[in-house]
Backbone as a chain_set.jsonl record, in Angstrom:
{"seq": "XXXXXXXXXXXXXXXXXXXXXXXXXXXXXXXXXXXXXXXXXXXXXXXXXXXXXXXXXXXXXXXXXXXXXXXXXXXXXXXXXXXXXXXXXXXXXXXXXXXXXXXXXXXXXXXXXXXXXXXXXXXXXXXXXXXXXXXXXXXXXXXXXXXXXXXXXXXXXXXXXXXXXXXXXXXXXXXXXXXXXXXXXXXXXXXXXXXXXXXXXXXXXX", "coords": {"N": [[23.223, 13.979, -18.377], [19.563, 13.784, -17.72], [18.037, 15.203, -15.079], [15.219, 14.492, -12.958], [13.069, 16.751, -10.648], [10.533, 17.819, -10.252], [7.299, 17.196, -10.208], [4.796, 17.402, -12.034], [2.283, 16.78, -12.387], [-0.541, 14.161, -13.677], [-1.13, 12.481, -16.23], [-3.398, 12.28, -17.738], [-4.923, 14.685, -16.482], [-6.203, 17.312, -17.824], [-4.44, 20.145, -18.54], [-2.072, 19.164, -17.892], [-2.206, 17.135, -19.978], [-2.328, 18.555, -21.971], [0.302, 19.887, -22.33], [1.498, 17.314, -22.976], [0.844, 17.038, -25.399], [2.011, 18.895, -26.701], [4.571, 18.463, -26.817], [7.924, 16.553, -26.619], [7.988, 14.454, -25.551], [9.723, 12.176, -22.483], [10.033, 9.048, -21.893], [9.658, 6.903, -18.589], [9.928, 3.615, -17.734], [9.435, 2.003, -14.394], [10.392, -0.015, -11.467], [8.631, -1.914, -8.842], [9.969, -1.391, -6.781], [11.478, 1.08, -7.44], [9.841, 3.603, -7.502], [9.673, 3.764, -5.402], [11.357, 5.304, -4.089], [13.457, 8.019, -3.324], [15.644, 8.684, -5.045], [16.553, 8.047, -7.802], [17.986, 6.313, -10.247], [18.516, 5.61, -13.748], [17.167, 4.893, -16.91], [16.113, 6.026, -19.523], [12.936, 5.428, -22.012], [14.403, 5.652, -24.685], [17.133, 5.155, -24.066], [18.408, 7.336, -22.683], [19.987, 8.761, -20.083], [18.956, 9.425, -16.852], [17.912, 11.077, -13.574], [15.991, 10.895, -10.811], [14.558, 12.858, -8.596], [12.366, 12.885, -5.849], [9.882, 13.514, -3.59], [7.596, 11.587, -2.837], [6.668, 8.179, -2.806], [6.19, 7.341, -6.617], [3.594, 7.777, -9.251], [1.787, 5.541, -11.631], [1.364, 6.916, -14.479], [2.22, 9.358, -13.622], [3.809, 12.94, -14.618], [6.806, 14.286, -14.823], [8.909, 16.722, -14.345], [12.253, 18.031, -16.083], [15.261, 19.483, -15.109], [16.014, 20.908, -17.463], [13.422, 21.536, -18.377], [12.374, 19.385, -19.821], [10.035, 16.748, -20.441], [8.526, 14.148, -18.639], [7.029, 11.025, -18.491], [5.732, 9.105, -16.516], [5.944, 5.239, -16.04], [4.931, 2.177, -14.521], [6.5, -0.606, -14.38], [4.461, -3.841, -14.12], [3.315, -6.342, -11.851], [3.49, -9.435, -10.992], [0.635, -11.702, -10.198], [-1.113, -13.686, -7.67], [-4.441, -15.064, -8.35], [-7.249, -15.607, -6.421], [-10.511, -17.03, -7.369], [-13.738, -16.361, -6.212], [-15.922, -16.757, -6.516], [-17.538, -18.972, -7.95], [-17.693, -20.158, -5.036], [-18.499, -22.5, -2.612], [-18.209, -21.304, 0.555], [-17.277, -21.565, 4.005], [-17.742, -20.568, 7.029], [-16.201, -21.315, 8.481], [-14.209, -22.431, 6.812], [-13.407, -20.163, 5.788], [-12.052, -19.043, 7.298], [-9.65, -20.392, 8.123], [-8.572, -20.587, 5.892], [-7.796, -17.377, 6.111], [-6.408, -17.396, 7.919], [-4.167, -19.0, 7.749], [-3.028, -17.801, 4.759], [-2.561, -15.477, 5.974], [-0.428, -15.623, 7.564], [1.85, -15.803, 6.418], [3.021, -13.548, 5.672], [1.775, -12.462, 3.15], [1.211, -9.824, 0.943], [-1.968, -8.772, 0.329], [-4.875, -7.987, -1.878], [-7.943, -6.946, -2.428], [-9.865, -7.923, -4.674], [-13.436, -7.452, -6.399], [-14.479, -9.362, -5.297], [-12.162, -11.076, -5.125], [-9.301, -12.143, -4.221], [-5.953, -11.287, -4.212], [-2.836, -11.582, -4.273], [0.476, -10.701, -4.166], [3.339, -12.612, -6.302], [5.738, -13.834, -4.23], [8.119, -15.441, -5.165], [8.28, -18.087, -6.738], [5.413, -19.088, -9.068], [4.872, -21.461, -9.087], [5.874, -22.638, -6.486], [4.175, -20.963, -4.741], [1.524, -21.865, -5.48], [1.639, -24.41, -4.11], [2.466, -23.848, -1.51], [-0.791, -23.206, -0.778], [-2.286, -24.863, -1.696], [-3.048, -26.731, 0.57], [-4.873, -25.356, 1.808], [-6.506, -24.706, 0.364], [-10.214, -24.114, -0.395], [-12.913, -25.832, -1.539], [-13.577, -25.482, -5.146], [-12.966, -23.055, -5.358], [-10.855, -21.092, -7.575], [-7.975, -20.599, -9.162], [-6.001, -18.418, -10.38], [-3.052, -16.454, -12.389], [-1.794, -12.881, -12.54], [-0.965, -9.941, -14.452], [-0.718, -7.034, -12.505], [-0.71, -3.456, -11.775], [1.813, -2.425, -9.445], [0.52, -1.046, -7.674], [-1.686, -2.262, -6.636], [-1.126, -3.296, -4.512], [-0.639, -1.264, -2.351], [-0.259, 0.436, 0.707], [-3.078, 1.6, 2.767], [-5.09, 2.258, 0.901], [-4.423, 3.338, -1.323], [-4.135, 2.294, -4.142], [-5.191, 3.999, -6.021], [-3.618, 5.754, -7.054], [-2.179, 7.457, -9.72], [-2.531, 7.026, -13.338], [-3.272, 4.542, -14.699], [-3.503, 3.918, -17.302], [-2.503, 2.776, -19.631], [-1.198, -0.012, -21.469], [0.289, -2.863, -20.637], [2.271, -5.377, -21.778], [3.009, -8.641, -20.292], [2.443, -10.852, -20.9], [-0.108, -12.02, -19.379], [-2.4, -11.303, -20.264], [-4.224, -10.528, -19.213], [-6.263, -7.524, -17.809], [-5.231, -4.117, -16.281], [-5.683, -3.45, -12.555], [-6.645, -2.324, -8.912], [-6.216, -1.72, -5.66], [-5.903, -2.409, -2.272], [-4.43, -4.847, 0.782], [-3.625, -5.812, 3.537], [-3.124, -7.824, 6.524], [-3.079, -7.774, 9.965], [-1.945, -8.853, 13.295], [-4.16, -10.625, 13.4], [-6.117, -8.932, 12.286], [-8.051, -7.0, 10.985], [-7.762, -3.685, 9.688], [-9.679, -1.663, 7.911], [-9.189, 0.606, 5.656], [-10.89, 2.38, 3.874], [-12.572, 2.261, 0.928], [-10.73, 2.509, -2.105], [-11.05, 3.902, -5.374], [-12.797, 1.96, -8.027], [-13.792, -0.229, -6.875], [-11.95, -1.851, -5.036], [-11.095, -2.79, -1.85], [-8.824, -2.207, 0.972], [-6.841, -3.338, 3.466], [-4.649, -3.242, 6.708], [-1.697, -6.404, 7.049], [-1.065, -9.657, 7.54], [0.266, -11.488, 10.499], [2.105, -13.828, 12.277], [1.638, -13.184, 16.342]], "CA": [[22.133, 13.216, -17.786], [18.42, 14.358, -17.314], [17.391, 14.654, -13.67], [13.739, 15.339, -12.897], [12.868, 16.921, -9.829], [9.475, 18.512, -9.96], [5.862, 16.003, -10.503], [3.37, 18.462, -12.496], [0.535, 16.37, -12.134], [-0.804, 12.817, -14.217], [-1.209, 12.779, -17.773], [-4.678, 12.553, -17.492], [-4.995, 15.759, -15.94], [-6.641, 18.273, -18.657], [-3.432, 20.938, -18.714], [-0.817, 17.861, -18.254], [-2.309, 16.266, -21.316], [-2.411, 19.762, -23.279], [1.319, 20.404, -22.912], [2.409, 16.6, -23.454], [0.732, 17.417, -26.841], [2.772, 19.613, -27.515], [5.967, 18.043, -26.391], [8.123, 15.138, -27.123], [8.199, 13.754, -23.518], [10.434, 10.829, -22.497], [9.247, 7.885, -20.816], [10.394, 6.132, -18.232], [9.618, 2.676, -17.028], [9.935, 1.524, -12.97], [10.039, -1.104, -10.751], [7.666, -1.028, -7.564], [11.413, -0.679, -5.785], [12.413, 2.15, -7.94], [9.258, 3.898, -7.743], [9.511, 4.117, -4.062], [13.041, 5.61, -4.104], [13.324, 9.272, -3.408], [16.414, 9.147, -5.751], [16.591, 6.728, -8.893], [19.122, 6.555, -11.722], [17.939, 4.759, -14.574], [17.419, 5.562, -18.278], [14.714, 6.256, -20.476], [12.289, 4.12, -22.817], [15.056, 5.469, -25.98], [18.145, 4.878, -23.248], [18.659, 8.577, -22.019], [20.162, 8.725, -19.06], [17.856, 10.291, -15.843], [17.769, 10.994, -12.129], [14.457, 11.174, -10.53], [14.969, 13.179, -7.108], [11.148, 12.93, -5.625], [9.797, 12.975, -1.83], [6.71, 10.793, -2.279], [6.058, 7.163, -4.502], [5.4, 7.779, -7.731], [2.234, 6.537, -9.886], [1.676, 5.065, -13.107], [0.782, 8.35, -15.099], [2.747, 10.697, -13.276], [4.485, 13.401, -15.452], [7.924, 15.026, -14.22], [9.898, 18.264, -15.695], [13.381, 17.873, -15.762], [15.799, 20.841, -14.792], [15.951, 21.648, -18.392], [12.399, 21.869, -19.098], [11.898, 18.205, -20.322], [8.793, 16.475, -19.994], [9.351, 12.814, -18.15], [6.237, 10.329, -17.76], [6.671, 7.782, -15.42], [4.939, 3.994, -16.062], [4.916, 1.39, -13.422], [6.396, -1.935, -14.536], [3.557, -5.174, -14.071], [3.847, -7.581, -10.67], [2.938, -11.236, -11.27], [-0.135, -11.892, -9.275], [-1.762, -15.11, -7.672], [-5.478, -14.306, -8.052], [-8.333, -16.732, -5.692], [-11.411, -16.668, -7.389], [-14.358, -17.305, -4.798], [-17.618, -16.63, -7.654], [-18.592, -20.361, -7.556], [-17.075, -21.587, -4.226], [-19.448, -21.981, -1.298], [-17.205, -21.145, 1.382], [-18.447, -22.011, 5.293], [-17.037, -19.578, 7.943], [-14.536, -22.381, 9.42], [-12.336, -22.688, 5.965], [-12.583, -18.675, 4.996], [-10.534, -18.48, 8.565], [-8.716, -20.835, 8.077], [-7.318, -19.931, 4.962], [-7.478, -16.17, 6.156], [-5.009, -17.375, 9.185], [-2.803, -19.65, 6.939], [-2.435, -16.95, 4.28], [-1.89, -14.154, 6.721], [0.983, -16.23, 8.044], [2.808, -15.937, 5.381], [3.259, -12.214, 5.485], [1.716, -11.819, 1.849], [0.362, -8.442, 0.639], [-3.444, -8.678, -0.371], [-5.778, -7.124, -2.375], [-9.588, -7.531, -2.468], [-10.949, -7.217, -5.946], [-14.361, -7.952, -6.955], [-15.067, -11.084, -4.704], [-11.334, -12.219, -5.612], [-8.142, -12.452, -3.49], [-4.721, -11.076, -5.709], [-1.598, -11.573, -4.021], [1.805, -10.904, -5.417], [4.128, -13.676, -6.403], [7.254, -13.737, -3.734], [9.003, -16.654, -5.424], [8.02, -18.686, -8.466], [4.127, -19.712, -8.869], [4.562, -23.037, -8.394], [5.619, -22.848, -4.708], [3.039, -20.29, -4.182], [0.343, -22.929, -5.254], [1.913, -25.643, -3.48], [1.777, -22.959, -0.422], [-1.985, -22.846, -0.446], [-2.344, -26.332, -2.025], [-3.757, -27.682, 1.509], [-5.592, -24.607, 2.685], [-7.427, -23.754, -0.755], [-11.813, -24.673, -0.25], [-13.257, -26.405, -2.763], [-14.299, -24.422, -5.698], [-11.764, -21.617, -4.9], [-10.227, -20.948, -8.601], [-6.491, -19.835, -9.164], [-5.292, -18.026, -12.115], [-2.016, -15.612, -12.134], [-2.661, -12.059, -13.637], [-0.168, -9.031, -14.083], [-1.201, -5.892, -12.091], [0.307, -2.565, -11.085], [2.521, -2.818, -8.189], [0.185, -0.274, -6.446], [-2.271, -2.522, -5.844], [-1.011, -3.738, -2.882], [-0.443, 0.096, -1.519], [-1.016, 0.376, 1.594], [-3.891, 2.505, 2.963], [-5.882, 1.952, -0.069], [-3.492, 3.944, -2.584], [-3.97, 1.632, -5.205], [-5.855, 4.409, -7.375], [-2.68, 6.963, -7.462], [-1.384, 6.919, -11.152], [-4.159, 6.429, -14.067], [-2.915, 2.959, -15.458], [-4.482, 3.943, -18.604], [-1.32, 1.689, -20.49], [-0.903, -1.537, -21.01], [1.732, -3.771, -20.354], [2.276, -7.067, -22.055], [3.618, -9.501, -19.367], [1.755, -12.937, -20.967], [-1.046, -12.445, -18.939], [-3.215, -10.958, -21.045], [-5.262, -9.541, -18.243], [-6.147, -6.202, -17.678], [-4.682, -3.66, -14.385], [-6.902, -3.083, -11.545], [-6.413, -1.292, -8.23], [-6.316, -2.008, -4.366], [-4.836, -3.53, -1.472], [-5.02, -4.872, 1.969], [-2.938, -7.021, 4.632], [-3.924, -7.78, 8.101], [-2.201, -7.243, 11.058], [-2.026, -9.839, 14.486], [-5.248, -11.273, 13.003], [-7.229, -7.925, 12.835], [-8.48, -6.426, 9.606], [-7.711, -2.549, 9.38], [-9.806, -0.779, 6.817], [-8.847, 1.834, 5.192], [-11.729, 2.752, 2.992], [-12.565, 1.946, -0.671], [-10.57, 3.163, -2.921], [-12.228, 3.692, -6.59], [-12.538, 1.034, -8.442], [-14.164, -1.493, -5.82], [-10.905, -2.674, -4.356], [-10.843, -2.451, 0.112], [-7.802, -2.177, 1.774], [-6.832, -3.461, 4.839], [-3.269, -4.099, 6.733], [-0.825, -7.853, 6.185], [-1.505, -10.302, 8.324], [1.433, -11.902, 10.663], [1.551, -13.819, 13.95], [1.475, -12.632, 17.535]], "C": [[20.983, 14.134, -17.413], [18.374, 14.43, -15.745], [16.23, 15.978, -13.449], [13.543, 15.376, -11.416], [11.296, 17.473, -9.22], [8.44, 17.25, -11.204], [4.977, 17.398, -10.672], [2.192, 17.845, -12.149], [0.488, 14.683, -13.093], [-1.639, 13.348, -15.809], [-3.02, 13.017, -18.085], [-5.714, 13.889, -17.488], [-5.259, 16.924, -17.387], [-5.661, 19.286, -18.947], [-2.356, 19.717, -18.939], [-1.116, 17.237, -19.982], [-2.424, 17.401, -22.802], [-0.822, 19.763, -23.261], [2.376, 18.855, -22.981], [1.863, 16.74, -24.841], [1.315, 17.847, -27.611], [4.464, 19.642, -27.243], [6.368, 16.881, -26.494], [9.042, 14.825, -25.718], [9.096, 12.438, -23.605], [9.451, 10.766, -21.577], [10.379, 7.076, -20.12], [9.69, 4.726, -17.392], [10.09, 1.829, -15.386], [9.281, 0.714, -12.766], [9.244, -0.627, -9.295], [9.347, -0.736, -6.65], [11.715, 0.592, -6.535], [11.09, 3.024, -7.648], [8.95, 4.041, -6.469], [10.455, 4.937, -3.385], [12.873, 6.861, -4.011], [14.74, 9.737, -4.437], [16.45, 7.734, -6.174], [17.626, 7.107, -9.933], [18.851, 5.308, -11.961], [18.27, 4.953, -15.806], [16.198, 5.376, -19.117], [14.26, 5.068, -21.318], [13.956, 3.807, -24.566], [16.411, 5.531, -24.891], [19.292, 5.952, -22.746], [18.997, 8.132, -20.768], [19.431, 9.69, -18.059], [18.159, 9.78, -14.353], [16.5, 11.309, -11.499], [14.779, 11.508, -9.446], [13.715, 13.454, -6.862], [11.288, 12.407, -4.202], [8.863, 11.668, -1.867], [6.801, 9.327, -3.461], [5.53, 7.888, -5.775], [4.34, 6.772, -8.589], [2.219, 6.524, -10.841], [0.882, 6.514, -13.851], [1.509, 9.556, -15.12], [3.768, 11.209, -14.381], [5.863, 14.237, -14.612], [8.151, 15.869, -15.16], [11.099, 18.26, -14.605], [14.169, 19.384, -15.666], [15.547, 21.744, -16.054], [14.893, 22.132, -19.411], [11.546, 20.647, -19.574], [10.651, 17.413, -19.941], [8.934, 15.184, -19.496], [7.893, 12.214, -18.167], [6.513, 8.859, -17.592], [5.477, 6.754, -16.095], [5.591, 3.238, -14.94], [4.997, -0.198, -14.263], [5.022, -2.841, -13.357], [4.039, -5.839, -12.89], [3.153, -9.044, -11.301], [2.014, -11.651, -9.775], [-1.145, -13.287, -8.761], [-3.362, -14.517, -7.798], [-6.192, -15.816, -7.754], [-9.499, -16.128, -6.123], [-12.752, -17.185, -6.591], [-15.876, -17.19, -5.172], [-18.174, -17.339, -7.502], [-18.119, -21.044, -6.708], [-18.128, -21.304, -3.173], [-18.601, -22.527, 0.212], [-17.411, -21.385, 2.559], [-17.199, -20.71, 5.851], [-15.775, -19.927, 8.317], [-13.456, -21.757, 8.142], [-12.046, -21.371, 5.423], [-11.448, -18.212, 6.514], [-9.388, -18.992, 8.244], [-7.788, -20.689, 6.988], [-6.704, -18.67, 5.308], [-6.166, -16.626, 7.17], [-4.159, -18.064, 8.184], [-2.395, -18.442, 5.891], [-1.686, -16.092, 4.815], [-0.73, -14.375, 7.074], [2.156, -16.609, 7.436], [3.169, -14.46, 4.84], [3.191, -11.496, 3.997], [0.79, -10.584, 1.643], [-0.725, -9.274, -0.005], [-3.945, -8.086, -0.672], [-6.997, -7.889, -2.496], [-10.274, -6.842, -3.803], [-12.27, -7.829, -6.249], [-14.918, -9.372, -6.002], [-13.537, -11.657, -5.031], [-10.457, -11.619, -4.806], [-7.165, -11.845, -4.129], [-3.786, -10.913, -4.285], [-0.383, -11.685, -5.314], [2.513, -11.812, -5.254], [5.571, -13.837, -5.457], [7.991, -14.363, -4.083], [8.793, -16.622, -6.893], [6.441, -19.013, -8.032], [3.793, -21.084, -8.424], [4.807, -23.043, -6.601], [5.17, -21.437, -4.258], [1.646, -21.159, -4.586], [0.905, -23.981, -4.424], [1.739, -24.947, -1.744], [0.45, -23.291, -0.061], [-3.224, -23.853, -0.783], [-3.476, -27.119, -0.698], [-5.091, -26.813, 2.139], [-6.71, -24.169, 1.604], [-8.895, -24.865, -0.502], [-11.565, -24.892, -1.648], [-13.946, -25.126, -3.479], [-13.839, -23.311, -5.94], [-10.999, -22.171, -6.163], [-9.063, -20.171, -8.602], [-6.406, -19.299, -10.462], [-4.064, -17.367, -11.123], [-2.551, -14.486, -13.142], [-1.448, -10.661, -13.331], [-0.674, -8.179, -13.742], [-0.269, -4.347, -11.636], [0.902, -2.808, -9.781], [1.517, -2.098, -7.104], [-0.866, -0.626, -6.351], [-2.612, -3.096, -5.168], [-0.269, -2.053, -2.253], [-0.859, -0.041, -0.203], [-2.148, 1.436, 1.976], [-4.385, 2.908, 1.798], [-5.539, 2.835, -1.636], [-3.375, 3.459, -3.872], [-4.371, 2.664, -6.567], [-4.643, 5.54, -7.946], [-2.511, 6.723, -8.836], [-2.931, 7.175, -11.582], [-4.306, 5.461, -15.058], [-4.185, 3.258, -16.314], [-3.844, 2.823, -19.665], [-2.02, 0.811, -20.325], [0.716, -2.163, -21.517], [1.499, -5.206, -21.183], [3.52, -8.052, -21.877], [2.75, -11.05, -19.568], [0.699, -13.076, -20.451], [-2.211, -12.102, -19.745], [-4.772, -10.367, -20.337], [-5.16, -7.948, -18.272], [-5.662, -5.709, -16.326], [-5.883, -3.519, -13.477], [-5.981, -2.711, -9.87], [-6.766, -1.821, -6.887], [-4.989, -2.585, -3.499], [-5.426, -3.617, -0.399], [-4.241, -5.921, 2.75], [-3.78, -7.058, 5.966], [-2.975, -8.306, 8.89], [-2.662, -8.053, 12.433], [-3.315, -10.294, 14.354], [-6.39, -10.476, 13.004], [-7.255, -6.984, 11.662], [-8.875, -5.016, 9.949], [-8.18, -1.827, 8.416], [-9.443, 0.443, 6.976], [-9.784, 2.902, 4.439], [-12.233, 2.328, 1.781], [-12.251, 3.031, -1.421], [-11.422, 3.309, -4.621], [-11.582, 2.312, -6.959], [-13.03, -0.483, -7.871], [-13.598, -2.622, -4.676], [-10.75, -1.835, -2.825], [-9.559, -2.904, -0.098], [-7.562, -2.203, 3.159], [-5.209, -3.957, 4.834], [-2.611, -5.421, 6.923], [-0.765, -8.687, 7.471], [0.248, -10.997, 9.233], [1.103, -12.421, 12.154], [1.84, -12.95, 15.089], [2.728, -12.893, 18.082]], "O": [[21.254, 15.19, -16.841], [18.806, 13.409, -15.21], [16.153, 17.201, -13.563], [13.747, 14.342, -10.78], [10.985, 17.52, -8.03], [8.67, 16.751, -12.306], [4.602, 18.19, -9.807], [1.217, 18.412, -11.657], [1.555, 14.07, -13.135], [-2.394, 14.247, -16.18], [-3.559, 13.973, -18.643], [-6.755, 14.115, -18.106], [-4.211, 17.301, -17.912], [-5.974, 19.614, -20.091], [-1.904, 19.417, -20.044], [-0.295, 17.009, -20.872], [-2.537, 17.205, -24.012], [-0.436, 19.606, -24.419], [3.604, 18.93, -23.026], [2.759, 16.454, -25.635], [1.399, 17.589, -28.812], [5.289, 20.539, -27.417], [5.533, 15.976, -26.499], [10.16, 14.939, -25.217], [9.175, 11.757, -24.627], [8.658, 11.45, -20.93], [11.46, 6.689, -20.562], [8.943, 4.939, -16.437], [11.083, 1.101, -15.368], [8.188, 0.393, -13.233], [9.205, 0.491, -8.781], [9.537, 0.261, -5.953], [12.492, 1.256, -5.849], [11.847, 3.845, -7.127], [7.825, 4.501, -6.276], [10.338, 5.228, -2.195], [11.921, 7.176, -4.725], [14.949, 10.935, -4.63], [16.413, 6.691, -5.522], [17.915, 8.253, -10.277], [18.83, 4.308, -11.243], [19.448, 5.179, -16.082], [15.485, 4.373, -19.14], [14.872, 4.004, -21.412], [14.353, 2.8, -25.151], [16.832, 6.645, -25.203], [20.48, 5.749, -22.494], [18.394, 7.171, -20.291], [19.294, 10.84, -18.476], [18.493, 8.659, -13.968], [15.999, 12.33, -11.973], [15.412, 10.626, -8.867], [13.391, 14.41, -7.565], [12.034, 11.582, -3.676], [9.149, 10.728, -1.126], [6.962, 9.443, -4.676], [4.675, 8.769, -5.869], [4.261, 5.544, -8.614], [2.654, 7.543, -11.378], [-0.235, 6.891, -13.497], [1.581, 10.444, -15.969], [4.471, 10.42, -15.014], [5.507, 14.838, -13.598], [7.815, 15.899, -16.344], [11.194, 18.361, -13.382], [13.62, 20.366, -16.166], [15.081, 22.882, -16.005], [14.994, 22.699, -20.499], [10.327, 20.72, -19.728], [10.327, 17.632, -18.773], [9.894, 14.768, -20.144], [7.185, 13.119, -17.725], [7.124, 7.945, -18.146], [4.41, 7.16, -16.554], [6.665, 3.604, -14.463], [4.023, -0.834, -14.667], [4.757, -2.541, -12.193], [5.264, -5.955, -12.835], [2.253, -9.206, -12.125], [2.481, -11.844, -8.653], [-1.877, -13.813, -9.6], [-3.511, -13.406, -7.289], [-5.975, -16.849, -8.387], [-9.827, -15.029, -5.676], [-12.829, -18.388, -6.342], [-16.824, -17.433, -4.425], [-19.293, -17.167, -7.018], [-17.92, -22.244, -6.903], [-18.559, -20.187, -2.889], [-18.454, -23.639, 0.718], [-18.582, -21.7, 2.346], [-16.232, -20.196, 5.29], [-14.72, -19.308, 8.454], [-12.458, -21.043, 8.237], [-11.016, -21.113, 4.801], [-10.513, -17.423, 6.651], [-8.326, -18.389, 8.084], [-6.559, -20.664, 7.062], [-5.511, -18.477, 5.075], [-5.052, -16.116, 7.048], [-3.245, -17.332, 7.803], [-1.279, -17.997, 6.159], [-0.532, -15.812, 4.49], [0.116, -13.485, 6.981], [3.079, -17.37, 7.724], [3.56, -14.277, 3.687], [3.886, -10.576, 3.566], [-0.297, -10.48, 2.209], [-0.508, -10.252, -0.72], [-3.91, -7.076, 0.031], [-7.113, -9.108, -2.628], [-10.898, -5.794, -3.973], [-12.136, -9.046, -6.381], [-15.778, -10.183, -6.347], [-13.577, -12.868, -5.247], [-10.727, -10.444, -4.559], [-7.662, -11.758, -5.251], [-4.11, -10.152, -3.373], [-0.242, -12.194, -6.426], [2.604, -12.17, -4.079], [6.584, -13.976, -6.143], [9.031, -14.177, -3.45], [8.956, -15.805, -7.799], [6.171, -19.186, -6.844], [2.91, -21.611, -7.747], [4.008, -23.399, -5.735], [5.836, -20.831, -3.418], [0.686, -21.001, -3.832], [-0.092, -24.517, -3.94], [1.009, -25.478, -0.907], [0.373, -23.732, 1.085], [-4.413, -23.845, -0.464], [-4.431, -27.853, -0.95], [-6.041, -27.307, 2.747], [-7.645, -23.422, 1.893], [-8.785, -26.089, -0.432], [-10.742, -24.541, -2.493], [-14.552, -24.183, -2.971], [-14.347, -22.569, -6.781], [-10.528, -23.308, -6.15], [-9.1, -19.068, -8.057], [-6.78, -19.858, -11.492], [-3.912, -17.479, -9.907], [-3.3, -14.663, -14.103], [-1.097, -10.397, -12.181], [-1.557, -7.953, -14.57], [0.868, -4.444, -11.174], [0.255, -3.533, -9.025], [1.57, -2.392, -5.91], [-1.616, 0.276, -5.979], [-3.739, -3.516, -4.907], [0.814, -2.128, -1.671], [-1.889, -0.683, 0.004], [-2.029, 2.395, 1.212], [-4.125, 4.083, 1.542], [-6.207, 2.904, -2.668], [-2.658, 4.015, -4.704], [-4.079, 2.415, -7.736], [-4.725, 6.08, -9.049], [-2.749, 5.558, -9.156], [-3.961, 7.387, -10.942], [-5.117, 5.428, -15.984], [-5.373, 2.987, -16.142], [-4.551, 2.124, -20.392], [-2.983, 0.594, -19.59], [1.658, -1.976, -22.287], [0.507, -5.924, -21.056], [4.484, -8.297, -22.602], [2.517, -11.964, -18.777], [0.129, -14.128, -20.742], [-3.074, -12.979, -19.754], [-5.859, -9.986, -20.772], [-4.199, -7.289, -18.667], [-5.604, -6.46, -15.353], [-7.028, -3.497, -13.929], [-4.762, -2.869, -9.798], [-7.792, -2.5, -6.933], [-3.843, -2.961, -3.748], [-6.47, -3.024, -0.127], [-4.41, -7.068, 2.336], [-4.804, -6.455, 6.285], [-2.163, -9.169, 8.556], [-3.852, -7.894, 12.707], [-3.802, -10.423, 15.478], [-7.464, -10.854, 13.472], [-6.318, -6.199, 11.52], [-9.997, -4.82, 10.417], [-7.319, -1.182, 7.817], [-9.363, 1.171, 7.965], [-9.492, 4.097, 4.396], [-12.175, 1.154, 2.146], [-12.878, 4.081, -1.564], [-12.453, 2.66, -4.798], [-10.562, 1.732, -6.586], [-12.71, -1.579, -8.331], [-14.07, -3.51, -3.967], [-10.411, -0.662, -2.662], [-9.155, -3.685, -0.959], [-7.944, -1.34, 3.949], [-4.573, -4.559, 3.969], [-3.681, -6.013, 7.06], [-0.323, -8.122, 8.471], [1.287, -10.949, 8.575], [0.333, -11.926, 12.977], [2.34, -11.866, 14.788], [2.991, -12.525, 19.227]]}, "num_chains": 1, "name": "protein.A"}
């Protein structure tokens, strides 16, 4: 069995991407649970067996070297995401609370992309629209859209990794980057990470 213990850097990275050139790297694909794990056992894209012993999350990009030299890069399985689009809704102050308090109360991770909402799916989609069914303003558009798991990170981590891939999970959307919850009804920024996506912490009652 492989086991990778040492993160060189993200493929990206001008030296990282010179010596996967010249190497026939495995891949490995994770879940946002495995990918939080400071020890994983799994198995490769061709069904190698591997241990990943790492202190911090790992990100879509990241490259490992295994004891014996091996080259490892990590990908970040797709989440299933509700996305609220709010482009053509004209929203009044009352119903963006009131959704903000009914969502929050449902202890779902958020991200703020572009003017749009993205929560991840905790169930099935249907009773996550039927959820939001009473609280959604007029005009307020739903889709679902697959995204990296990291962007609902907290403290605006969504850009770790360099989701250069793609995944094909049906949605036929592209990845994008952020997050943000809120906390006893009190919106914590964090900053903007690249990419245009704020982060703030997950909302929950008092």
């Amino acid at each position: 069995m492989l086991v990778a213990k040492t993160r060189l850097g993200r493929r990206r990275d001008a030296e990282i991407a010179a010596l996967l050139a010249e190497a026939d790297a495995h891949r490995v694909v994770l879940s946002d649970t495995e990918r939080r794990r400071s020890r994983v056992r799994t198995e490769t894209t061709d069904g190698t067996d591997i241990g990943i012993v790492v202190a911090d999350d790992l990100g879509d990009g990241d490259v490992l070297e295994t004891d014996g030299g091996d080259l490892v890069v990590v990908e970040l399985d797709a989440v299933d995401a509700l996305v609220l689009e709010f482009g053509g809704a004209d929203v009044s102050a009352l119903e963006g609370v009131e959704l903000g308090h009914a969502l929050g109360n449902r202890h779902w991770d958020l991200a703020l992309r572009d003017g749009n909402a993205l929560f991840p799916v905790p169930d099935t989609r249907e009773r996550m629209l039927e959820a939001i069914a009473d609280h959604l303003p007029a005009g307020v558009e739903t889709r679902f859209e697959a995204v990296p798991p990291t962007t609902f990170d907290d403290g605006g981590h969504g850009g770790h990794g360099d989701h250069d891939h793609e995944h094909d999970h049906g949605s036929g959307h592209d990845h994008d980057h952020g997050h943000t919850h809120t906390d006893e009804g009190h919106s914590h920024s964090h900053g903007d990470p690249p990419g245009g996506v704020r982060s703030v912490d997950g909302g929950h009652d008092g």
